[in-house]
C-alpha positions in Angstrom: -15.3 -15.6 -4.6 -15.4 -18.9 -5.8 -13.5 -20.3 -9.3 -13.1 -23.4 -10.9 -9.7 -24.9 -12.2 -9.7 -24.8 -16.4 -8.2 -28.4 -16.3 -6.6 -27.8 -20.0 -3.8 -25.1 -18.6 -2.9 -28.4 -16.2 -2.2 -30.6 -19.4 0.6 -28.1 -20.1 1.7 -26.6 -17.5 2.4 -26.9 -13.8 0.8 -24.6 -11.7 1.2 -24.4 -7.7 2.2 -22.4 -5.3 6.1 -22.0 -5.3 8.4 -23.0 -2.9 11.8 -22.2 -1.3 13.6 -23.9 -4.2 11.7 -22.0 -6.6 12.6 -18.6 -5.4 16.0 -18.4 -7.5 14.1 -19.2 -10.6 11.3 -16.8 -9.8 13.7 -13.5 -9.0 15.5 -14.5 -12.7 12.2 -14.2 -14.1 11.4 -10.9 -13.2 14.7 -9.8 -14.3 14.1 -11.4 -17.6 11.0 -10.9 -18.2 9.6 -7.8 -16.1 12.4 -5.7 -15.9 16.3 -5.7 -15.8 17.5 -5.2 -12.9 14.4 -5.1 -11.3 15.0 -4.6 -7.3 13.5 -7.9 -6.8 15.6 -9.6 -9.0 18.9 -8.3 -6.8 17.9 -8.1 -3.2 16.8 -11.9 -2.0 16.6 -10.0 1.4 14.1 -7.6 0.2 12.4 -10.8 -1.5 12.0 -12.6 1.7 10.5 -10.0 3.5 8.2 -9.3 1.5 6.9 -12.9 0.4 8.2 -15.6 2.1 6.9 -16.8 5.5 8.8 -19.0 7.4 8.7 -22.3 4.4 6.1 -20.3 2.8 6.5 -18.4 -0.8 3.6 -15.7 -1.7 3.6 -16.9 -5.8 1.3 -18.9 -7.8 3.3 -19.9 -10.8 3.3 -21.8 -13.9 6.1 -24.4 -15.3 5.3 -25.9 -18.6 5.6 -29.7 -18.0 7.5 -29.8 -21.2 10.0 -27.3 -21.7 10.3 -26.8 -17.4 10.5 -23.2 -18.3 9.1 -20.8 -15.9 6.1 -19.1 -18.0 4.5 -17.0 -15.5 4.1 -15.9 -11.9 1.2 -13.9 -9.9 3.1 -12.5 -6.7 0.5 -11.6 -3.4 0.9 -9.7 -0.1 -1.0 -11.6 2.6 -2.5 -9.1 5.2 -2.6 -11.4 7.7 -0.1 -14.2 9.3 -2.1 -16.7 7.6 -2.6 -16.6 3.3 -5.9 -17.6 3.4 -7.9 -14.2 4.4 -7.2 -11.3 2.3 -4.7 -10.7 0.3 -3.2 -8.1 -2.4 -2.2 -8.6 -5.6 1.7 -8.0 -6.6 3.3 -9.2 -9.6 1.4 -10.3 -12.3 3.3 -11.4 -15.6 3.3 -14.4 -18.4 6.0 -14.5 -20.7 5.3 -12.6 -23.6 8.2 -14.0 -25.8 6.9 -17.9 -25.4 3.9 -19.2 -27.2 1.9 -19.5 -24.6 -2.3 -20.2 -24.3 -4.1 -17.7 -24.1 -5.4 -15.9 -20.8 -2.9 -17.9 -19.1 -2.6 -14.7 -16.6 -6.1 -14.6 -16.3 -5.8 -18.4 -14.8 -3.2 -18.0 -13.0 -5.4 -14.6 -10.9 -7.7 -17.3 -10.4 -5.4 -20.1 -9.3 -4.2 -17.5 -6.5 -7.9 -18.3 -5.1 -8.1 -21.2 -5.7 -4.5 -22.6 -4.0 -4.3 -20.0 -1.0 -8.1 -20.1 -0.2 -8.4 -16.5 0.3 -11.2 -14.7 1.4 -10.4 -11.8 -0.9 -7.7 -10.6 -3.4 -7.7 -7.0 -3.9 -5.0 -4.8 -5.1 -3.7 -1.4 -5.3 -0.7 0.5 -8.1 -2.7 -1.4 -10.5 -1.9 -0.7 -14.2 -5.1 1.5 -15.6 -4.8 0.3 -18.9 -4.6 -3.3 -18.5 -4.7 -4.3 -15.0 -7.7 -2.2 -14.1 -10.1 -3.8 -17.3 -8.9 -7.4 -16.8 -10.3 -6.8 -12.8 -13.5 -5.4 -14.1 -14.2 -8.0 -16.9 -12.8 -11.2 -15.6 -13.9 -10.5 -12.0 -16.5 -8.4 -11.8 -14.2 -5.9 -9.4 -15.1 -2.3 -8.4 -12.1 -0.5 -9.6 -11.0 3.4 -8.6 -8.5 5.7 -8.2 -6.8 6.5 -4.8 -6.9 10.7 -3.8 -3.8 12.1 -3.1 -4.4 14.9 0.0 -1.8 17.0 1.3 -1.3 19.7 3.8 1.6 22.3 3.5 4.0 23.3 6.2 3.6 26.8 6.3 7.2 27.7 7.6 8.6 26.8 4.0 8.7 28.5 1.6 11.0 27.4 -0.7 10.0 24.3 -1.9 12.8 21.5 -3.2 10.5 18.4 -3.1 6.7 19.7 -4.3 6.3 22.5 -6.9 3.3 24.6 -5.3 1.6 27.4 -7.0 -1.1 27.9 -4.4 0.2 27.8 -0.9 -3.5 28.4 0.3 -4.1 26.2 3.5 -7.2 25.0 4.3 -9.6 26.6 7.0 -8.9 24.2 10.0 -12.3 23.8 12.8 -11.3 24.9 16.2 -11.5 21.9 18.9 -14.6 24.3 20.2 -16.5 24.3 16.6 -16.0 20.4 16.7 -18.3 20.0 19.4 -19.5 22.0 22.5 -17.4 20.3 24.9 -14.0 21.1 24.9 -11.7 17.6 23.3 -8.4 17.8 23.7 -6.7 15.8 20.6 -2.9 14.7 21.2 -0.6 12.9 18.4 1.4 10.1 20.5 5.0 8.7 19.3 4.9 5.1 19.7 8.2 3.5 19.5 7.6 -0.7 19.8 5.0 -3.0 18.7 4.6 -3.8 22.1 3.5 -0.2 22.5 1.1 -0.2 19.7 -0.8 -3.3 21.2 -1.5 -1.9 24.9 -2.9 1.2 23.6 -5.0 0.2 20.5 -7.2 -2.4 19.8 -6.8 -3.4 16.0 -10.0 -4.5 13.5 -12.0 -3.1 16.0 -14.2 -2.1 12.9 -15.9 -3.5 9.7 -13.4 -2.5 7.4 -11.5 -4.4 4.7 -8.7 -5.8 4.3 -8.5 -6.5 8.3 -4.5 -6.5 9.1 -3.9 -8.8 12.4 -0.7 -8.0 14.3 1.5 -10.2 12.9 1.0 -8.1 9.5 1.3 -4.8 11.9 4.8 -5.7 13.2 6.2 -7.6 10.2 5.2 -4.6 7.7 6.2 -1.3 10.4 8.3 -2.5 13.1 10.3 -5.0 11.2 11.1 -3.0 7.7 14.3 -4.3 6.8 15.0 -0.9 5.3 12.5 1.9 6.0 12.1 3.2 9.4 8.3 4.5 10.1 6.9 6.9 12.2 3.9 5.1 14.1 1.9 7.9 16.3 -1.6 7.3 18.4 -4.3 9.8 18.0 -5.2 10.3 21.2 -8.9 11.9 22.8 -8.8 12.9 25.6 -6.4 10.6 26.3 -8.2 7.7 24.4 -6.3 6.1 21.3 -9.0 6.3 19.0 -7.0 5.7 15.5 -3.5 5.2 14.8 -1.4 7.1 11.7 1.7 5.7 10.0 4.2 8.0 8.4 7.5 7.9 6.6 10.0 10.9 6.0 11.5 11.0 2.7 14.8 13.0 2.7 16.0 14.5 -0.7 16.9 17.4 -2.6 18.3 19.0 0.8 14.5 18.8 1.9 12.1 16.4 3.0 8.6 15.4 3.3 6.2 13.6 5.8 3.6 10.5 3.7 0.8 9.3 5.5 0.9 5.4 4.3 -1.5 4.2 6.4 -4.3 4.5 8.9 -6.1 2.3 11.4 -9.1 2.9 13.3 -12.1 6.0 13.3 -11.4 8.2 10.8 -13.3 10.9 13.0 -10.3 11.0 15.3 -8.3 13.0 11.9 -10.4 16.0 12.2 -8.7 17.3 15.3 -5.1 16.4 14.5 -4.1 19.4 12.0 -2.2 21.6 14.6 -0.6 18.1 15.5 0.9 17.2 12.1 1.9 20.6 11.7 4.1 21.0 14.6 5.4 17.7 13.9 6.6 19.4 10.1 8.1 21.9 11.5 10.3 19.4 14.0 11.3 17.4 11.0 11.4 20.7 8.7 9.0 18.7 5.9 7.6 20.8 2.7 4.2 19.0 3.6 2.4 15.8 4.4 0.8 13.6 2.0 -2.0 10.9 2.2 -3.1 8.9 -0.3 -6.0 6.8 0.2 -9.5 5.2 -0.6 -12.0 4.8 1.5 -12.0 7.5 3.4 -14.9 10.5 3.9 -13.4 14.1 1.6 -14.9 16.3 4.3 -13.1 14.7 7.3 -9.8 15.4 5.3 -11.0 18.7 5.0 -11.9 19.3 8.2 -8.5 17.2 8.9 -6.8 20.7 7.2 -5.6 18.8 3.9 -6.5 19.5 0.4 -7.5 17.4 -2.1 -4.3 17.6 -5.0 -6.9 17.6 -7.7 -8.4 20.3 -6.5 -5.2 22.7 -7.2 -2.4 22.7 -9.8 0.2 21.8 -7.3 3.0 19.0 -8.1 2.8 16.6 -4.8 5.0 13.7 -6.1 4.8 10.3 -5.3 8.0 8.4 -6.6 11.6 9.0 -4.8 13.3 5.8 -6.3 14.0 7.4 -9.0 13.1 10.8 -8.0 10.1 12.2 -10.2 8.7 16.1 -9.9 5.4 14.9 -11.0 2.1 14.2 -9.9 0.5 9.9 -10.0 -1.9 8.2 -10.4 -2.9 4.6 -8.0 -5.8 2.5 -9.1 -7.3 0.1 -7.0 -9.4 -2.9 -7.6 -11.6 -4.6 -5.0 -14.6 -6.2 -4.0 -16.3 -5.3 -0.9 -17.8 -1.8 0.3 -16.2 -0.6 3.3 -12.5 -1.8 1.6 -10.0 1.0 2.3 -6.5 1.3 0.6 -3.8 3.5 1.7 -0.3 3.7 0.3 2.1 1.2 2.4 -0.7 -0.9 1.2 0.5 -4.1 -0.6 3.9 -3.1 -2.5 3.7 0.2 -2.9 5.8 1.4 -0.3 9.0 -0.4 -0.8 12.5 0.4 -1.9 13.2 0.5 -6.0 16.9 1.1 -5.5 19.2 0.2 -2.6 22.6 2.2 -2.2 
């Protein structure tokens, strides 16, 4: 997508990509101006990792040449080593207290083109009520909302995490109704990167955002706080897809998310008596999946259930803890985009002990 610079934000303000030096100024921002105490605003670990590449800082921002206040900020998360493929969108914010021109954020969106080069800027977690419009109308984006699936352990039966009303499970295919030969389907812990790469081929498909291996290990095997679960879906002995899960542990319970997926999506129908011996090791209420992108009826076939489609309460924030269902919108541009839920930064810590 291709935008030109409105040269009269440059006669006030100084906008670039930040740098080291600016990352002090930018983390006082968000406490200031986004929200107090914001995690980004305390943890410059949690900072780093999450946008800053070697000399590299993932933020367009904008200085006004006059006052040198820091008046806004557009935050990304590259999906690749290098910032100028695709990219999602983070933190998004102009001063609101400062008399600042108008659709300076709106500049500032397209500023993040312009100075990283991208091939794309998509973005999940987006705010539906301002967020979501501002894609449609500024950028011409497709816009949606992510389904939340689940599929219930059904040794539990009191439930701590979820609040479930209908503990129906869904009518799983034999591996002999899949097809008339017999295919054995296998989930296969992977414990390194190293692992990962000498079983599965990544981007072997045309799918967006594509996520290289640096992305891969940074984001799963180098989480400076979260530990994942990384498993191969094996066919007859073929890794055909990989899934990514973290455990959430709380309330004396716990529960298994799906937060994301690479490869066929073909290779989840088989996998249901998988996951479920894998909730009963860790003794999880139920696995989750949010995502976009993917086909209902291989979920179904998968064994999940589409949360809509029930009055159950599957929640989705843990940092604070929340009983209730949510909500993610997406924005994007291509077909074939997916989005899942470790998918720019919505799987990250909100409090640290």
């Amino acid at each position: 997508m291709k935008f030109k610079i409105n040269p009269e934000f440059d006669k006030r303000y100084d906008i670039r990509l930040a740098n080291l030096d600016d990352v002090p100024l930018i983390m006082k921002f968000i406490d200031e101006c986004w929200r107090k105490g914001h995690i980004m605003s305390r943890s410059r670990k949690l900072f780093d990792y999450e946008y800053v590449h070697e000399t590299e800082v993932d933020f367009v921002i904008a200085i006004d040449k006059f006052s040198k206040d820091l008046e806004g900020i557009f935050g990304f998360i590259r999906c690749q080593k290098e910032r100028n493929q695709d990219i999602w969108g983070s933190m998004w914010k102009v001063r609101d207290d400062h008399d600042n021109m108008k659709l300076l954020g709106i500049e500032l969106a397209k500023r993040v083109y312009i100075l990283t080069g991208c091939r794309m800027h998509i973005g999940n977690g987006a705010n539906p009520n301002t967020t979501i419009p501002l894609r449609k109308i500024f950028f011409r984006e497709k816009t949606a909302k992510m389904k939340q699936f689940y599929r219930l352990n059904k040794e539990i039966k009191d439930y701590k995490i979820a609040i479930i009303k209908d503990d129906s499970l869904e009518n799983v295919e034999t591996d002999e109704r899949i097809n008339d030969q017999f295919i054995n389907y296998n989930l296969n812990k992977i414990d390194s990167f190293t692992e990962l790469m000498n079983c599965f081929e990544l981007n072997k498909m045309d799918i967006y955002p594509e996520k290289d291996a640096y992305y891969i290990k940074h984001r799963y095997f180098e989480h400076p706080f979260y530990s994942y679960l990384v498993y191969a879906i094996e066919i007859n002995g073929q890794t055909e897809a990989v899934i990514i899960l973290r455990q959430i542990d709380i309330n004396g319970s716990s529960v298994l998310r799906i937060v994301d997926f690479l490869g066929c999506e073909k290779a989840l129908v088989g996998i249901s008596s998988k996951l479920d011996e894998l909730m009963q090791d860790r003794k999880a209420e139920y696995v989750d999946f949010y995502q976009f992108g993917l086909e209902d009826e291989i979920l179904r076939k998968a064994g999940f259930i589409n949360r809509e489609d029930t009055q159950n309460i599957i929640p989705n924030y843990f940092e604070p803890f929340l009983q209730e269902n949510a909500d993610i919108w997406v924005h994007y541009i291509m077909d074939n985009t997916r989005f899942f839920k470790a998918d720019g930064d919505q799987d990250r810590p909100n409090q640290l002990n």
